[in-house]
C-alpha positions in Angstrom: 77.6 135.8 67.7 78.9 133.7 70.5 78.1 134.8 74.1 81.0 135.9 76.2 81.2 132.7 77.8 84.5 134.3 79.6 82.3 137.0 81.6 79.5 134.9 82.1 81.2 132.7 83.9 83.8 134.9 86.5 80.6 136.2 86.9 79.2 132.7 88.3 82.7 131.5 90.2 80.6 132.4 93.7 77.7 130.1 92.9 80.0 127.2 91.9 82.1 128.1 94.5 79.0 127.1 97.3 77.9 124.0 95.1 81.2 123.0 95.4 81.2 123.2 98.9 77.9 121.6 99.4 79.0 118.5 97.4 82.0 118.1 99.5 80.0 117.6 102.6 78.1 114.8 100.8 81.7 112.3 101.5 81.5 109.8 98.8 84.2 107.2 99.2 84.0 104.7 96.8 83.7 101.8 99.6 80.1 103.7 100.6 77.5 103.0 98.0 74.8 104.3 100.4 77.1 107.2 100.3 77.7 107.8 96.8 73.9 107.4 96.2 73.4 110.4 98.4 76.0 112.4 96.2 74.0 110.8 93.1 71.1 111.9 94.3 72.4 115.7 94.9 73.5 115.8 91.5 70.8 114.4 89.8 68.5 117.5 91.3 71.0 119.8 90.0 70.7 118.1 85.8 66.6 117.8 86.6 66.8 121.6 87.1 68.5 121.9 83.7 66.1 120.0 82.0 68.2 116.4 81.2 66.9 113.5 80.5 67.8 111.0 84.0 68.5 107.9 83.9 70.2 106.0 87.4 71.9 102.7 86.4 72.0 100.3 89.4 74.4 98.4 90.6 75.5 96.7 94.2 78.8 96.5 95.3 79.4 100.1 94.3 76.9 103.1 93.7 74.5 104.1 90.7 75.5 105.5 87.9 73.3 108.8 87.0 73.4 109.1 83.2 72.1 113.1 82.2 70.8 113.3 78.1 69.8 116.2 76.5 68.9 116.0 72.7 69.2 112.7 72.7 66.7 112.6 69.7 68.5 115.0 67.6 71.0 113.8 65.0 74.8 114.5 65.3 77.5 112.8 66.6 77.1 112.9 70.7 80.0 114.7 72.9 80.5 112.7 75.3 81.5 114.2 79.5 82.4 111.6 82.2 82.7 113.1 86.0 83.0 110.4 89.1 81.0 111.0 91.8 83.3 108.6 94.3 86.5 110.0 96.3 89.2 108.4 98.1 88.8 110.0 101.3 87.0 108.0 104.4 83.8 109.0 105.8 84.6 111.3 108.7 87.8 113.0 106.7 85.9 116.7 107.4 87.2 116.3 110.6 91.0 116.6 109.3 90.5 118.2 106.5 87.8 120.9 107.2 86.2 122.9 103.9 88.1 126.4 104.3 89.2 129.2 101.8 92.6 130.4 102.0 94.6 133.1 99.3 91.9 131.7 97.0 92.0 128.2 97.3 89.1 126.3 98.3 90.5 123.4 101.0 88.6 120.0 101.7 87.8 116.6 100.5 87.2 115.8 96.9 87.6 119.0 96.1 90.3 118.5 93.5 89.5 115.1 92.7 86.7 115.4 91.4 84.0 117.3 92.7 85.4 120.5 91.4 84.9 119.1 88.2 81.1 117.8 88.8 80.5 121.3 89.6 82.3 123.2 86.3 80.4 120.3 84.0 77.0 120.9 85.6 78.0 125.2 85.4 78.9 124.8 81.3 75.4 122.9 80.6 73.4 125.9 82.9 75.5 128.9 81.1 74.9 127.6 77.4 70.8 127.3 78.6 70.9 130.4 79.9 72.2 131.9 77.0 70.3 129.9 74.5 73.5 128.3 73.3 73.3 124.6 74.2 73.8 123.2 70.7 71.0 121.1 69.0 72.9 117.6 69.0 73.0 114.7 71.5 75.1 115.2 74.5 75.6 112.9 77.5 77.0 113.3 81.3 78.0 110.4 83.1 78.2 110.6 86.5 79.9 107.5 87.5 80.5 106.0 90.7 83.7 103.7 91.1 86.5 105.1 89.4 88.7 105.1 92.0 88.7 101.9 92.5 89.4 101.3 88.6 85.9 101.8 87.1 85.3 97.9 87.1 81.2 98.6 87.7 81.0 101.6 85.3 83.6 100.3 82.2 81.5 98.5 80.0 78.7 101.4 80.3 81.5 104.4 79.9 82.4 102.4 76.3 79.3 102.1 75.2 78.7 105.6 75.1 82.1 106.7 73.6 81.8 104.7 70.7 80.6 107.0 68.1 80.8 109.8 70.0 82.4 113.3 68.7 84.2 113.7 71.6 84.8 112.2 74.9 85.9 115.0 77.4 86.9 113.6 80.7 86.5 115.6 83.7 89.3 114.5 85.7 91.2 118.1 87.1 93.8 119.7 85.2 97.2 119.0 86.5 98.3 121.6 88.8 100.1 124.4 86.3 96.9 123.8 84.0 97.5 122.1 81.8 95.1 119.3 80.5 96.1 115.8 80.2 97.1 114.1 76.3 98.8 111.0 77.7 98.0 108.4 80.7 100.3 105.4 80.9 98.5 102.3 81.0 98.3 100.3 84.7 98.2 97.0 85.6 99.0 94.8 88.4 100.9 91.0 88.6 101.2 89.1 91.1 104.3 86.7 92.0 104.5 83.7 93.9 107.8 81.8 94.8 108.3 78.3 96.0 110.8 76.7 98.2 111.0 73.9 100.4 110.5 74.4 104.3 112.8 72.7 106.8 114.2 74.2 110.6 116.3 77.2 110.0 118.4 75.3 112.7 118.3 71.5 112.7 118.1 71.4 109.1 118.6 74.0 107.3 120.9 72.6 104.2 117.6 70.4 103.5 115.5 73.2 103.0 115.1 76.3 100.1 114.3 79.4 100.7 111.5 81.0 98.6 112.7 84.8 99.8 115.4 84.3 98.5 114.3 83.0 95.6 112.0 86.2 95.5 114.8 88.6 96.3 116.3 87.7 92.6 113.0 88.2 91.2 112.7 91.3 92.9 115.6 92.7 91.1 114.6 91.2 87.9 111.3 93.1 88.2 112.6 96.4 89.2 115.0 95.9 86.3 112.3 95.9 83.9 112.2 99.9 84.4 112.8 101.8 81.6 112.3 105.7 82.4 113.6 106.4 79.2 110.2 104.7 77.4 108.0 105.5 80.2 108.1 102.3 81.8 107.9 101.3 85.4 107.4 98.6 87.3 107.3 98.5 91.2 107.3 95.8 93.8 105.1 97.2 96.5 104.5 94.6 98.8 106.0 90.9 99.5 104.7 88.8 102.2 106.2 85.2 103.0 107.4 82.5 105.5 105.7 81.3 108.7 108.1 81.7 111.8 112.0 83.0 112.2 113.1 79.2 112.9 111.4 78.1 109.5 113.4 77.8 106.2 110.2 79.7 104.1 108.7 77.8 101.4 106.2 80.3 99.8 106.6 84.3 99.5 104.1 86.6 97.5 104.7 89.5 96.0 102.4 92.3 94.4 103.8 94.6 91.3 102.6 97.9 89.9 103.3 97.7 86.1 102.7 101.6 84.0 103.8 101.7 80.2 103.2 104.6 77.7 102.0 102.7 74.7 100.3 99.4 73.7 103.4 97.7 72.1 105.3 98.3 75.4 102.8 97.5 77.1 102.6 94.0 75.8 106.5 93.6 75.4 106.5 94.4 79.4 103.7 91.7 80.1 105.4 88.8 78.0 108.9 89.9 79.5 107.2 89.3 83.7 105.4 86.1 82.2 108.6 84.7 81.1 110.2 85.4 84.6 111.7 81.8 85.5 113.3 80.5 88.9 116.9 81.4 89.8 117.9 78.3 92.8 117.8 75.1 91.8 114.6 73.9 93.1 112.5 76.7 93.4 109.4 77.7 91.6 108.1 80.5 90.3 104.1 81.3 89.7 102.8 84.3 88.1 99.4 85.9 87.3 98.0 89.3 86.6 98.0 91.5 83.6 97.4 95.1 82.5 93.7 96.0 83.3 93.8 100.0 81.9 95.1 100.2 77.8 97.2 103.2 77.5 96.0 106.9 76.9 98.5 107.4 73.8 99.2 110.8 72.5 98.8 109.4 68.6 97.9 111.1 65.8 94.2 111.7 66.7 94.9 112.9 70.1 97.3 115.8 68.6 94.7 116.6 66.1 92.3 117.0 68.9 94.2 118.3 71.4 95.0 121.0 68.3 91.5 122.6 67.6 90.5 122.2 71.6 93.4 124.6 71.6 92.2 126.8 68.5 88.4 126.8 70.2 90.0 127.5 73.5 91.6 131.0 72.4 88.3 131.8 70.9 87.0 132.6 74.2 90.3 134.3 75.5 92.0 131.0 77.1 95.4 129.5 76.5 95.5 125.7 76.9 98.6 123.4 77.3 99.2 119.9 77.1 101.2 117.4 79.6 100.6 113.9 80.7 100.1 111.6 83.2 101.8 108.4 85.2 98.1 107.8 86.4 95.3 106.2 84.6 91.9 107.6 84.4 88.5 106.2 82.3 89.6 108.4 79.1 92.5 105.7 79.1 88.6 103.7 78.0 87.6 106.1 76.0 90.9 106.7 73.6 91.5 103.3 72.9 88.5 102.9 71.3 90.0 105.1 68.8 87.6 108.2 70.3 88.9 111.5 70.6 89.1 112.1 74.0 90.3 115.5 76.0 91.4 114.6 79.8 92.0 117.1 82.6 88.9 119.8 81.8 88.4 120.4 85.6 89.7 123.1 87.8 93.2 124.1 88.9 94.6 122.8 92.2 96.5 120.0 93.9 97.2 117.2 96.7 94.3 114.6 95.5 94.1 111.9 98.0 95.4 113.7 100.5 94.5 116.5 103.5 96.1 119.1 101.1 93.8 118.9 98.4 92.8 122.0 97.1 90.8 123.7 94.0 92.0 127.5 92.8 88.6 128.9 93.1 89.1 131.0 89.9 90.1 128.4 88.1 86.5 127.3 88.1 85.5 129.6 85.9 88.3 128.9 83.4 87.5 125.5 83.8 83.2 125.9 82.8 84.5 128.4 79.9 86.8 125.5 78.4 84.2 123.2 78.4 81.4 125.2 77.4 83.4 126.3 74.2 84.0 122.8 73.6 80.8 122.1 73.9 79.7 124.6 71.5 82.1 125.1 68.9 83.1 121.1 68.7 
């Protein structure tokens, strides 16, 4: 018979509670490798304790990357968890955003996003050792170091290990009414350059041509490129351009946040900006970038595994729901290699990224008892 994972863990929300709070003084912004290293370092004495098998992947413009192994000799198809170690909050943010409880929420940095999560992964493998539960197959915890910043250092390594594997469970928090994430649009970024011709916006202005204006009508051809309907967006976030108020401007620059829900719009989209031309007669019109995160798509194999992570949840007393995400996050990696992937298996709370950010201290619980059942019963 199955341990009562349920119990086990309400009985251990406390002790994840003050890990959780221990991690968060360890700030971790992505920029800080030195920092993230002293996070990685933390962790990596929490998996020795619980026996893994370490291994710390180098690398220098960002932190290491602490891989945990158990069973890694044993056949079966591995499962697969991915946490980040890195936040998006400066060093010093404690000072704005002190770690406080209040009406059972746990306040502070990275507590949402994702430390919470660190601490429910590193709770699920514990409780299934203590109960003699920890199935006899591979499993593998990444504990990765960049993905704020998009996961460029950690990538390659995070798809090497999902391929094959049984199940990829990304540890990202759940979204904020608990539900766990079945969609991410894809991201990307472009960037768009305009030409003109410059001349003195008073002595001569008729001989010169304006590259903001040129950009304004690309502007609006970009932002009409939306398409809510399909899932689409595209935003112009910044243009910079011209040199002085007296000069006619020959160059602007503008930079483009580009989501879509699936791979076929997300390639209609890109060959739609690509084929962006110049309006004035004249003018120029440059443009680079691309999509650099494939879509999470809720397809066939993520309803079938979204489905019996649903039947295992109610197993062990838990109802589970499904929503989605305008934000990317490394299972958008993991799913389009075609590997069942579960996103959103952290805690309960809100306001990532910001002074707000908050975990629902039960929710931990919840949260280890999900993924220990998955763990188990997958």
């Amino acid at each position: 018979m199955p341990p009562d994972l349920r119990a086990y863990f309400t009985a251990q929300t406390e002790m994840m509670a003050a890990l959780l709070e221990e991690l968060m003084v360890l700030e971790s912004p992505t920029s800080r490798p030195d920092a993230v290293n002293r996070m990685g370092q933390r962790v990596a004495e929490e998996l020795d304790l619980l026996g893994a098998t370490l291994t710390t992947h180098p690398r220098t413009e960002v932190g290491d990357i602490v891989e945990a192994r158990w069973n890694a000799d044993k056949p079966g198809q591995p499962l697969l968890l991915v946490c980040h170690m890195d936040t998006v909050h400066p060093i010093g943010m404690l000072s704005d955003n002190p770690i406080r409880r209040e009406n059972g929420k746990l306040f502070g940095p990275g507590s949402y996003d994702m430390k919470g999560s660190i601490v429910t992964a590193l709770a699920a493998v514990r409780g299934l050792r203590d109960t003699k539960a920890l199935p006899d197959r591979p499993i593998t915890l990444l504990m990765t170091s960049d993905e704020e910043t998009g996961s460029n250092h950690s990538r390659e390594l995070i798809e090497e290990r999902a391929r094959g594997a049984a199940l990829a469970m990304i540890m990202e928090p759940a979204l904020p009414d608990g539900s766990i994430k079945t969609w991410r649009k894809s991201t990307g970024g472009f960037t768009v350059r305009t030409h003109g011709i410059a001349a003195h916006a008073g002595g001569s202005h008729e001989s010169g041509l304006n590259a903001i204006e040129e950009m304004a009508h690309q502007v609006i051809a970009l932002q009409r490129l939306t398409n809510y309907k399909a899932g689409t967006t595209v935003s112009v976030g910044m243009v910079t351009g011209g040199t002085a108020r007296n000069t006619v401007p020959d160059h602007c620059e503008a930079i483009v946040d580009v989501r879509a829900m699936t791979r076929a719009e997300m390639d209609r989209l890109t060959a739609e900006i690509m084929a962006l031309g110049p309006v004035l007669p004249g003018a120029s019109v440059e443009i680079e970038g691309g999509f650099d995160r494939p879509p999470m798509e809720r397809n066939d194999t993520m309803i079938a595994t979204f489905n019996r992570a649903r039947d295992i949840a109610a197993k062990h007393g838990l109802t589970i729901r499904e929503a989605g995400s305008g934000g990317a996050s490394d299972g958008n990696y993991t799913a389009a290699l075609g590997t069942p992937t579960l996103d959103g298996l952290g805690p309960v709370g809100d306001g990532a990224h910001s002074e707000r950010e908050y975990i629902v201290v039960s929710s931990l619980a919840t949260s280890a008892t999900l993924i220990a059942a998955l763990l188990l019963e997958w």
